[in-house]
C-alpha positions as semicolon CSV with decimal commas, in nm:
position;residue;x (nm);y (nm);z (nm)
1;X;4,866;6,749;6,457
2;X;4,906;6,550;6,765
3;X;5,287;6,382;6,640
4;X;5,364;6,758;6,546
5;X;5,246;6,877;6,896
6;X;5,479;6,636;7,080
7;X;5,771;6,701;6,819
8;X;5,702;7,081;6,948
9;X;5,721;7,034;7,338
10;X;6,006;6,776;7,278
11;X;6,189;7,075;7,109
12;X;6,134;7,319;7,360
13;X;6,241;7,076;7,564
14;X;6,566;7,045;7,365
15;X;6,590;7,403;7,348
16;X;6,623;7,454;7,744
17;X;6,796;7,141;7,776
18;X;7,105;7,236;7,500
19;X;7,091;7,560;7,701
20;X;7,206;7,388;8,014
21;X;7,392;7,158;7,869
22;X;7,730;7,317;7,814
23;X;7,797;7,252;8,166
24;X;7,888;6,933;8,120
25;X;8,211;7,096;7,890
26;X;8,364;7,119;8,279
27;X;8,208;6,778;8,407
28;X;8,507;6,601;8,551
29;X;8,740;6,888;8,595
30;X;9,075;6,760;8,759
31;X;9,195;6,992;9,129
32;X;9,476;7,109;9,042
33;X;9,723;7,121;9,247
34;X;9,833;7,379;9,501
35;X;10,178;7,577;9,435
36;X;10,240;7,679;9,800
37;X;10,481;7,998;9,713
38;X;10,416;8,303;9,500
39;X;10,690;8,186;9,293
40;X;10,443;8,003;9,097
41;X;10,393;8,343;8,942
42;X;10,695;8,331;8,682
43;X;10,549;8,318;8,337
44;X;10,703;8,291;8,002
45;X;10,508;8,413;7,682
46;X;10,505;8,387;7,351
47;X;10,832;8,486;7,075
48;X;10,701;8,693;6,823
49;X;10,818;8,888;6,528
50;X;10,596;9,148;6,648
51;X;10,914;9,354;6,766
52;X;10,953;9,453;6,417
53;X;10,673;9,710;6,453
54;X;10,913;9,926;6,651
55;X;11,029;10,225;6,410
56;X;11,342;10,146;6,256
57;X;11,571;10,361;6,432
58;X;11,510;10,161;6,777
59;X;11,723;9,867;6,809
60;X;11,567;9,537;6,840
61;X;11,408;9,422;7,225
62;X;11,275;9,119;7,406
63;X;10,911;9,118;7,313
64;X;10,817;8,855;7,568
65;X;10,871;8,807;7,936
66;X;11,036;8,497;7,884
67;X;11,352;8,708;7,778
68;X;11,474;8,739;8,162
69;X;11,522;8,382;8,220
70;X;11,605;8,266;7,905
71;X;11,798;7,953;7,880
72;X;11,742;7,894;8,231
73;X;11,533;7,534;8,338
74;X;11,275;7,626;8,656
75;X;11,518;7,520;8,868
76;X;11,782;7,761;8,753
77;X;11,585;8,045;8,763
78;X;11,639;8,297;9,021
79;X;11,467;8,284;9,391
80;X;11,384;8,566;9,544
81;X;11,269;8,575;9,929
82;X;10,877;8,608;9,989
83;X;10,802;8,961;10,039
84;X;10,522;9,167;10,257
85;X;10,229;9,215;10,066
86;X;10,135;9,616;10,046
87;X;9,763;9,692;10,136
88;X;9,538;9,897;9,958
89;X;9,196;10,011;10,091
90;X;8,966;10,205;9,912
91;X;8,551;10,253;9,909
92;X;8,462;9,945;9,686
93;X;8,827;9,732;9,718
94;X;9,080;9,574;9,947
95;X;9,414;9,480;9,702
96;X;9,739;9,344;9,749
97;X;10,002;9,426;9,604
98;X;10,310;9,233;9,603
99;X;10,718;9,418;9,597
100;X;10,785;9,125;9,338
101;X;10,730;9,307;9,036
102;X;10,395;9,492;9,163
103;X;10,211;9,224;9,070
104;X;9,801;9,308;9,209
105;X;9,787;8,927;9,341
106;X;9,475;8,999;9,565
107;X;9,152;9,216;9,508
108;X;8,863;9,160;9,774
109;X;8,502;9,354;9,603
110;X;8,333;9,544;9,913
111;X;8,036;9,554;9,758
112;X;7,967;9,199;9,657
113;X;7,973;8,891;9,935
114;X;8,102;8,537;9,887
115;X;7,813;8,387;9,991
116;X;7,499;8,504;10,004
117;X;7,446;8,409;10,366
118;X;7,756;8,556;10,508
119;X;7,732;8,904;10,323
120;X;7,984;9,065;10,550
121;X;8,296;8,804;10,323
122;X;8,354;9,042;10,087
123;X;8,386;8,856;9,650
124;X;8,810;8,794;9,646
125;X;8,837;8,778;9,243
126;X;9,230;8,808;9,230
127;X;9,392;8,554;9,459
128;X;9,806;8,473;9,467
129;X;9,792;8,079;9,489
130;X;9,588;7,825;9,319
131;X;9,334;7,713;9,303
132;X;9,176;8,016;9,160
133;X;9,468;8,136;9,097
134;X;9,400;8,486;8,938
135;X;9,630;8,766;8,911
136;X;9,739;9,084;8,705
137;X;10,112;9,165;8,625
138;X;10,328;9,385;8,430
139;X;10,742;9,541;8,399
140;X;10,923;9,664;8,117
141;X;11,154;9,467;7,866
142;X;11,514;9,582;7,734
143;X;11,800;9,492;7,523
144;X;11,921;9,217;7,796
145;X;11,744;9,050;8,076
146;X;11,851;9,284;8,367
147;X;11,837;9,652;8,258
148;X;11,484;9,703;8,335
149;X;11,233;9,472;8,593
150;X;11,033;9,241;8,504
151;X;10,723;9,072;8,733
152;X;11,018;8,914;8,885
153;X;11,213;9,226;9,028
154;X;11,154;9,358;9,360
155;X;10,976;9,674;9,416
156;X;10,997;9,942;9,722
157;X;10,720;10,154;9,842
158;X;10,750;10,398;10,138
159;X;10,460;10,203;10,343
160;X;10,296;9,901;10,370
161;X;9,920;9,998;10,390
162;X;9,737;10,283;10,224
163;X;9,382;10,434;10,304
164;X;9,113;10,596;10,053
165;X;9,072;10,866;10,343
166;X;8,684;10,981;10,377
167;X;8,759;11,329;10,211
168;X;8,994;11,197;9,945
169;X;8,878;11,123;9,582
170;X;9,198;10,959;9,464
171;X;9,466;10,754;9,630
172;X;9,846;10,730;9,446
173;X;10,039;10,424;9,521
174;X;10,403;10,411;9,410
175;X;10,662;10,129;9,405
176;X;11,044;10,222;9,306
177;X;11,267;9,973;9,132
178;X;11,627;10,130;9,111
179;X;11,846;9,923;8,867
180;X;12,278;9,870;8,863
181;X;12,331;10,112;8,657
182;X;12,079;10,356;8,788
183;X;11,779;10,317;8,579
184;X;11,450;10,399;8,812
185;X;11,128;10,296;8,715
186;X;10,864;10,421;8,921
187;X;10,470;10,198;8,909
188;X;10,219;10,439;9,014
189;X;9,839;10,270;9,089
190;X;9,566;10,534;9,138
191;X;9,263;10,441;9,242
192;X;8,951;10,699;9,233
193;X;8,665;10,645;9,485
194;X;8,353;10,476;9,349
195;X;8,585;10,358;9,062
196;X;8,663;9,960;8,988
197;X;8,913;10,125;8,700
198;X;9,296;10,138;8,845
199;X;9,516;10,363;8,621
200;X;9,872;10,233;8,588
201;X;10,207;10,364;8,506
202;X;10,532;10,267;8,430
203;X;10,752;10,561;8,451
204;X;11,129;10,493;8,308
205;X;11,416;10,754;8,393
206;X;11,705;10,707;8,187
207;X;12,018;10,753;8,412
208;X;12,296;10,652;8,201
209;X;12,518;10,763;7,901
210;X;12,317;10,565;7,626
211;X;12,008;10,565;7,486
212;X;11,749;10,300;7,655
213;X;11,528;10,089;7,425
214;X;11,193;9,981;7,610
215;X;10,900;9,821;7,588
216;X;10,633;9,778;7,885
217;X;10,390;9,416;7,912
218;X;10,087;9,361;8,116
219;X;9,918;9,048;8,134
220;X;9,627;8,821;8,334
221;X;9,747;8,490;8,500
222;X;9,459;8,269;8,646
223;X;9,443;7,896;8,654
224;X;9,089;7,696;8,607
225;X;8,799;7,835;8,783
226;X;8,688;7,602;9,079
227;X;8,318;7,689;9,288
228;X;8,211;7,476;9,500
229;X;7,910;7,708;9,497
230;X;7,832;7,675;9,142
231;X;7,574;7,458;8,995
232;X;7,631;7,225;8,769
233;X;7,362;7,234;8,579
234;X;7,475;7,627;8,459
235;X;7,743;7,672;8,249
236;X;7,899;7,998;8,264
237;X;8,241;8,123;8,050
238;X;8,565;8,120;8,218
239;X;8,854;8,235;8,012
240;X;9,055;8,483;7,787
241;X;8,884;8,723;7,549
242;X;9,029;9,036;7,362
243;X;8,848;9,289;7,179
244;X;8,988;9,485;6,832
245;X;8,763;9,709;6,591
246;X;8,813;9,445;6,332
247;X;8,687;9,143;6,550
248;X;8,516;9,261;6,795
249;X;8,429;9,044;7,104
250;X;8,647;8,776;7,062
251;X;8,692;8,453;7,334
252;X;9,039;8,272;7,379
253;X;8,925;7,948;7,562
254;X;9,173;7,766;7,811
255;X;9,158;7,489;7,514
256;X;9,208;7,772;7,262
257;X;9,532;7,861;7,438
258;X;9,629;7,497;7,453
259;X;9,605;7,415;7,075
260;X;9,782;7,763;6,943
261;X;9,918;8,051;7,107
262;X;9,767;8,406;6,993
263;X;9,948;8,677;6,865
264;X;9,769;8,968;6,736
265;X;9,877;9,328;6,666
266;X;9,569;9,540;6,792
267;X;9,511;9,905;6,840
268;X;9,222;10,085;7,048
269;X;9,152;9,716;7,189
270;X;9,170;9,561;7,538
271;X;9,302;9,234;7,692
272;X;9,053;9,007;7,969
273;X;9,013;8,739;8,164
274;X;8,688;8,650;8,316
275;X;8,461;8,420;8,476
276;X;8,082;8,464;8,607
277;X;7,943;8,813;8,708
278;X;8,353;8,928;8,736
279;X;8,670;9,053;8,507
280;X;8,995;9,168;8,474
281;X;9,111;9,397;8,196
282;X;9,363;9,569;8,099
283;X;9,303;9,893;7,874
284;X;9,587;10,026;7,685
285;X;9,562;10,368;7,580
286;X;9,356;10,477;7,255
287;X;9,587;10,445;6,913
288;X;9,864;10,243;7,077
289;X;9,967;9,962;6,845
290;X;9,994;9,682;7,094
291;X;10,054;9,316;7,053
292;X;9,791;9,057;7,233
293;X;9,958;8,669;7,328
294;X;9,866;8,428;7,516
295;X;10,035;8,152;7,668
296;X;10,016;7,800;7,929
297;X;10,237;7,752;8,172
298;X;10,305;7,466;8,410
299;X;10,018;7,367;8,653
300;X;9,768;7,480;8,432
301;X;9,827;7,785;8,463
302;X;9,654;8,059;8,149
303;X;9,778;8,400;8,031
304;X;9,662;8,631;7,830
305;X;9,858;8,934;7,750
306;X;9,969;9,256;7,532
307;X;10,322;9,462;7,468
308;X;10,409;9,774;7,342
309;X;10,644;9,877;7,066
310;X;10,961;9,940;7,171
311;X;11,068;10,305;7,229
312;X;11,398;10,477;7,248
313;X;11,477;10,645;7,598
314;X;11,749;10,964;7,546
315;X;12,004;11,001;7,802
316;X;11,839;11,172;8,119
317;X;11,517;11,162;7,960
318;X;11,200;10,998;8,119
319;X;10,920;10,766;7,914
320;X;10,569;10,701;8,074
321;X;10,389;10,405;7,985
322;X;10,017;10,396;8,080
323;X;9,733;10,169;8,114
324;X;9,419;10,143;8,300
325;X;9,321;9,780;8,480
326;X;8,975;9,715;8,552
327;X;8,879;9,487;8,836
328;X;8,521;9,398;8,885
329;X;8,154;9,329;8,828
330;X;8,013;9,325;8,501
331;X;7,810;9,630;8,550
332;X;7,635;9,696;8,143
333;X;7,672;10,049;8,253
334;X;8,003;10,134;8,398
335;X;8,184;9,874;8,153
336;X;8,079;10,063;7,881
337;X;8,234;10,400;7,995
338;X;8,530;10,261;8,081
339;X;8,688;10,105;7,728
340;X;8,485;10,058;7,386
341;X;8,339;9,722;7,359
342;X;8,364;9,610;7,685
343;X;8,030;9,587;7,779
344;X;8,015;9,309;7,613
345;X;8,203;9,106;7,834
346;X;7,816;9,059;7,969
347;X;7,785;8,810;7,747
348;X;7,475;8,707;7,635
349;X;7,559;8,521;7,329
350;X;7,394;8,556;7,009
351;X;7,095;8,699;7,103
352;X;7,232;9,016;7,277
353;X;7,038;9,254;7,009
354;X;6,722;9,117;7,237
355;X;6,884;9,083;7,548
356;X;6,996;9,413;7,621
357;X;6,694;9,581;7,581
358;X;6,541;9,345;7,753
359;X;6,761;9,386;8,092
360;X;6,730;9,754;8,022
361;X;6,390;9,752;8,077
362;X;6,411;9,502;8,365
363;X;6,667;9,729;8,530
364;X;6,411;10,021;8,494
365;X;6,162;9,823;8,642
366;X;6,441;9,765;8,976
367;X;6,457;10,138;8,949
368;X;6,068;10,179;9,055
369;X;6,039;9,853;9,224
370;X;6,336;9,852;9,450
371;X;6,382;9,466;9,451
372;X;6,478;9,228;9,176
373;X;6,222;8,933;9,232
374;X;5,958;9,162;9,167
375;X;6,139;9,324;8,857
376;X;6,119;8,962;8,718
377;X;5,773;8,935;8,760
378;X;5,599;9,250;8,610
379;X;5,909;9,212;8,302
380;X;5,750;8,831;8,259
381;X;5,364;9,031;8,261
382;X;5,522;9,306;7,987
383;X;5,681;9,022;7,782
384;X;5,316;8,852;7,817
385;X;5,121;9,131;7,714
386;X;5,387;9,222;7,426
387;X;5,285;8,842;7,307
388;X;4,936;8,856;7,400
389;X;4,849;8,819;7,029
390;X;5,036;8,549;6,920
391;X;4,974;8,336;7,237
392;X;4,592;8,418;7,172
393;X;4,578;8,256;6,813
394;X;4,775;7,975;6,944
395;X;4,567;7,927;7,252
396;X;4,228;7,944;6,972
397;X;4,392;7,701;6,744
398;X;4,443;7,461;7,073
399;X;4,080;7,563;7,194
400;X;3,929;7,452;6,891
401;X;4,174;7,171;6,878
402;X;4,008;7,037;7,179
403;X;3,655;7,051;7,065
404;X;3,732;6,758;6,808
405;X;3,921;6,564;7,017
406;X;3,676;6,318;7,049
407;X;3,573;6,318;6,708
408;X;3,931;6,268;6,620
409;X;3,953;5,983;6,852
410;X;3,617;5,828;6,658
411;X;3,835;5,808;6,303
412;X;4,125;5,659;6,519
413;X;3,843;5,424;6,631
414;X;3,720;5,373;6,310
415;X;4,021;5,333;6,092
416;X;4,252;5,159;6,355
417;X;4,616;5,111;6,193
418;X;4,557;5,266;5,806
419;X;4,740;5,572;5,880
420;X;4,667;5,653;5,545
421;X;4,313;5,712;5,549
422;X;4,307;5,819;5,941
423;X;4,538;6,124;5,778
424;X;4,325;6,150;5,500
425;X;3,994;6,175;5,698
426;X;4,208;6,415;5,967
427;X;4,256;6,692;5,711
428;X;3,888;6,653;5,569
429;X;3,780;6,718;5,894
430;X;4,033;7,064;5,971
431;X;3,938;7,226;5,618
432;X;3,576;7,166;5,698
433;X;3,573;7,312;6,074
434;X;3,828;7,559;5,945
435;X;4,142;7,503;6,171
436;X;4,477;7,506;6,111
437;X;4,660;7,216;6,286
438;X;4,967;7,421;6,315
439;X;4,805;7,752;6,419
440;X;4,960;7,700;6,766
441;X;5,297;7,648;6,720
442;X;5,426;7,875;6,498
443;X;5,295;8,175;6,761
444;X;5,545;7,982;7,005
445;X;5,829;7,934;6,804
446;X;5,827;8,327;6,741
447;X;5,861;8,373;7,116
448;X;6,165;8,134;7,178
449;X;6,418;8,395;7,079
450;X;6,267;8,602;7,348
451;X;6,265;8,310;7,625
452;X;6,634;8,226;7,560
453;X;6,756;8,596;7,610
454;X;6,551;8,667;7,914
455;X;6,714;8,339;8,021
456;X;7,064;8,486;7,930
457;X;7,029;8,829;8,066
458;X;6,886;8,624;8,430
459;X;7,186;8,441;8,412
460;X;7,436;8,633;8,343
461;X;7,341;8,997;8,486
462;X;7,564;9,040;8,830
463;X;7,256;9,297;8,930
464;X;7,047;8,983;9,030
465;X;7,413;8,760;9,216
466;X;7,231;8,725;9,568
467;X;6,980;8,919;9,535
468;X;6,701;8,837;9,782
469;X;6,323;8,802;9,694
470;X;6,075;8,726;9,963
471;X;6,043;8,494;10,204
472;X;6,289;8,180;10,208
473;X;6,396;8,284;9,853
474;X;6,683;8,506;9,967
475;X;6,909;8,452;9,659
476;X;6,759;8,438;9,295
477;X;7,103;8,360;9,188
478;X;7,095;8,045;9,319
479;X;6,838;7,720;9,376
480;X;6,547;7,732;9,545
481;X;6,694;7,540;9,893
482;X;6,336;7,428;9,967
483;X;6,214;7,317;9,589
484;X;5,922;7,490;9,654
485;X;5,897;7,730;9,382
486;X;6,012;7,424;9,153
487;X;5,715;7,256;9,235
488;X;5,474;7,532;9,172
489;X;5,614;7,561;8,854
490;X;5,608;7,195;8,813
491;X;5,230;7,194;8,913
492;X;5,188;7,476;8,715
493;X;5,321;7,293;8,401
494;X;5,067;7,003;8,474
495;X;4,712;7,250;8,461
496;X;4,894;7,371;8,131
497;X;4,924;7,008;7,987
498;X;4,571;6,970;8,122
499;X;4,400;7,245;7,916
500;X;4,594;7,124;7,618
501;X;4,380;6,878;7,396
502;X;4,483;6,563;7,457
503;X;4,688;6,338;7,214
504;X;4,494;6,039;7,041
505;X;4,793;5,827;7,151
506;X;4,818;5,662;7,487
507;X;5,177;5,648;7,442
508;X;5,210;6,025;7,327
509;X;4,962;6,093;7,610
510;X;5,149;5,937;7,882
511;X;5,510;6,117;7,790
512;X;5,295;6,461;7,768
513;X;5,202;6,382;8,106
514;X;5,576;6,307;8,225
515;X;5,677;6,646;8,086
516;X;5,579;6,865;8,426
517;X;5,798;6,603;8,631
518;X;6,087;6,640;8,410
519;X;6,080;6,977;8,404
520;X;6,029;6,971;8,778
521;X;6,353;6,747;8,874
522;X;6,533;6,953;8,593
523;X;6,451;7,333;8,760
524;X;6,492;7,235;9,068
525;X;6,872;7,290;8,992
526;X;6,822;7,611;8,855
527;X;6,882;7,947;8,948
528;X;6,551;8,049;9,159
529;X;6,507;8,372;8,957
530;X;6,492;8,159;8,637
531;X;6,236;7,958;8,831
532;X;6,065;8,224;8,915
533;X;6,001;8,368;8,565
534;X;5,885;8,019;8,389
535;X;5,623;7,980;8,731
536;X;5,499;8,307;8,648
537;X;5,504;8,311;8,240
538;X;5,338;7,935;8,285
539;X;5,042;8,098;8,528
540;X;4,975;8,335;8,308
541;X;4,911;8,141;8,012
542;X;4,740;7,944;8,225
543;X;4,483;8,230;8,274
544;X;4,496;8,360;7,929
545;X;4,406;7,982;7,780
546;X;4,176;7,893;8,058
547;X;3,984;8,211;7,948
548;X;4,024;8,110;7,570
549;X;3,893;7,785;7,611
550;X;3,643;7,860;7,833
551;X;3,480;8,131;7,566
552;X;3,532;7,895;7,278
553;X;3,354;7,565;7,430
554;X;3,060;7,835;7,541
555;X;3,011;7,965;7,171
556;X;3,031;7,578;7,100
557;X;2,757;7,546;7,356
558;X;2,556;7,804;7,218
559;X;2,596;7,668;6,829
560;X;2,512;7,354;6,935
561;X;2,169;7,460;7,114
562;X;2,044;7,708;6,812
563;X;2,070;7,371;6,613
């Protein structure tokens, strides 16, 4: 029972260890290096046969972005002066948008702060220059490179800066393109109030003689995530992911993109790139057969991104192509009412059929409660009581465990090195007192499924990103700065091991005893609301066996007198 014991701590251990361990996937991540000029934004992406899609009446069309400077080296390609960014303001974003091509290149979150410290620097999530690079593009493809603009052409709007005024709902923003030959194509970006969805358009008037063949793009740019602010002892997903009804919730990793380039037809799907708490997606509209690629560019720079089938514009006749971009946290419950599937972009791995319910009923408790440290607490005191069964036989079997420690130490005594008949004599002694050397552990390995998605909905839920608690712990998102809560835990842990019979084994005895100062060093690098739940879910078990044991070596008391 005793080697079994230690095999179980040593893989909980594990478990919270592998956990953590991913981060080391970025350990060693190169800078990379800054591109000075917003030129850096020319992409290529990937040929595909996907053009054939288009009916068969609508001559063939560049399917890729690549198309306008094809042929061309970097160096050939055309420059185009830097241009004025136009500002958007709204209730929950300041953007950016720049003439060349209407690319968003910045998006500043009003509602979320850098830092938790400074919360008047608003979260910037889309930036125009590495590093953390991160923008969102689109134009319109045609028979040759230069009837209709790409991300490269340059784009007019009738001001600079535009204003969510404080009796307006919506806010239009148009940008003109108006081609050689006449062809206008008109972006409109409307932004609602209260809303992180921006609804695009690409609207295409056909000025000429002939009939115009089309297709619109829209993709995400970003280069490698790099936070200073981040610890490295959580790893969190940054990178590509797509969603269809046939594979769901599917990631494109940064070495995914490297090794292969996608290229999927999908309809009623949606395109992303992410990184902690925050997204970008674009949404095309419901039963549009679109095609998803990705690509990698110079500088390590990542795209992911979808185009239309080609369409057929008559003379004087006008096409609208429309999208909606979403830019912002990973809210469960404004994700999910914006596109199918992507509220899973809250990612909580294979255990989400726990998880969510689980942060639904912590986010119930924040309802009451008002403050997220607290929420933490009485959902670790629910999850406790949920489990009080379980924990109770295991806390019995280690009660009763520790009643015959010393006569299990005796037949160590007695038979010295025959492990045979120590074993032997072991068992003869559990079938006559009745205990099950395993009775403890199996109640604990029911609950790790539970630990492991209250650990993933803490980490990844953007509800708790620097949220304060009391006192100096002003950000559960982030390490305790003091280590105090660390060491409660860690003390915590060390009563626990205490009540715990102890191993026959000196050896065993003293790593059981080096656990709580593992664990200590280890957590003190974790996010303090993480902390926070182990300190409490260890002090109440610490109550719950104390009281256990305590009843169990008085009925022992009592036996022993009526004899």
């Amino acid at each position: 029972m005793d080697n079994q014991r230690l095999i179980l701590f040593f893989a909980l251990a594990a478990v919270v260890f592998l956990i953590y361990s991913a981060w080391m996937e970025d350990y060693g991540r190169p800078v990379q290096p800054q591109v000075a000029q917003e030129r850096g934004l020319t992409v290529d992406a990937p040929s595909s046969a996907a053009s054939s899609s288009a009916a068969p009446d609508v001559p063939q069309v560049a399917t890729t972005p690549d198309a306008v400077t094809a042929g061309m080296s970097a160096a050939e390609a055309p420059t185009l002066p830097a241009q004025t960014p136009i500002r958007i303001e709204t209730d929950v974003f300041h953007i950016e948008i720049s003439p060349r091509g209407g690319t968003i290149s910045a998006a500043w979150l009003l509602e979320y702060s850098t830092l938790a410290e400074r919360p008047d620097d608003p979260f910037q999530l889309l930036k125009p220059v590495p590093p953390n690079m991160f923008v969102a593009q689109s134009g319109l493809l045609g028979e040759d490179a230069s009837s209709l603009p790409t991300h490269e052409a340059i784009f007019a709007a009738s001001q600079s800066l535009y204003r969510l005024g404080p009796d307006d709902n919506t806010l239009d923003v148009d940008l003109v393109w108006v081609g050689d030959t006449g062809i206008e194509v008109r972006k409109r970006y409307s932004f609602v109030r209260g809303s992180y969805v921006v609804r695009t358009s690409q609207s295409v008037t056909n000025t000429t003689d002939s009939p115009l063949v089309a297709r619109q793009y829209n993709q995400l740019q970003r280069t490698d995530l790099i936070d200073p602010n981040e610890s490295r002892f959580v790893h969190t997903y940054t990178g590509a992911v797509y969603y269809s009804p046939e594979d769901k919730y599917k990631k494109v990793s940064f070495d995914d993109m490297r090794k292969g380039k996608l290229d999927r037809s999908v309809a009623d799907g949606w395109i992303a790139m992410m990184q902690h708490y925050f997204l970008a997606a674009w949404i095309p509209p419901a039963g549009v057969l679109e095609t998803f690629y990705t690509n990698v560019l110079a500088d390590s720079r990542y795209i992911i991104g979808k185009y239309s089938p080609a369409v057929s514009i008559a003379p004087g006749g006008t096409h609208v192509f429309e999208n909606e971009l979403f830019v912002g946290p990973k809210l469960q419950d404004k994700l999910a009412s914006v596109a199918p599937g992507l509220e899973l972009a809250v990612d909580y791995g294979w255990l989400t059929v726990i998880a969510q319910p689980i942060f639904w009923v912590l986010s119930k408790i924040y309802w009451v409660v008002g403050n997220w440290g607290w929420s933490i607490i009485f959902l670790t005191i629910l999850i406790k009581l949920a489990f009080y069964k379980l924990s109770e036989t295991s806390y019995k079997s280690m009660a009763n465990m520790r009643q015959l420690a010393p006569r299990l130490q005796a037949l160590k005594d007695r038979y010295g090195d025959d492990k045979q008949r120590l074993n032997q004599a072991m068992m003869e002694m559990y079938k006559t007192e009745k205990i099950n050397p395993l009775g403890g552990c199996l109640p604990i390995l029911v609950q790790i499924p539970v630990f492991i998605a209250l650990y993933w909905v803490l980490l990844e839920s953007v509800e708790l990103r620097n949220a304060p608690f009391v006192l100096w712990l002003d950000n559960l998102s982030a390490p305790d700065p003091y280590f105090i809560l660390p060491l409660i835990m860690g003390v915590s842990m060390f009563v626990q091991m205490k009540l715990n019979p102890p191993p026959p084994d000196p050896m065993q005895a003293k790593i059981m005893m080096a656990l709580p100062f593992v664990f200590t060093v280890f957590f003190a690098f974790f996010p303090s609301g993480l902390v926070l739940y182990w300190t409490v879910n260890n002090l109440l078990s610490i109550a719950q066996q104390w009281h256990i044991t305590r009843t169990i070596e008085k009925q022992a008391a009592a036996a022993k007198r009526k004899k």
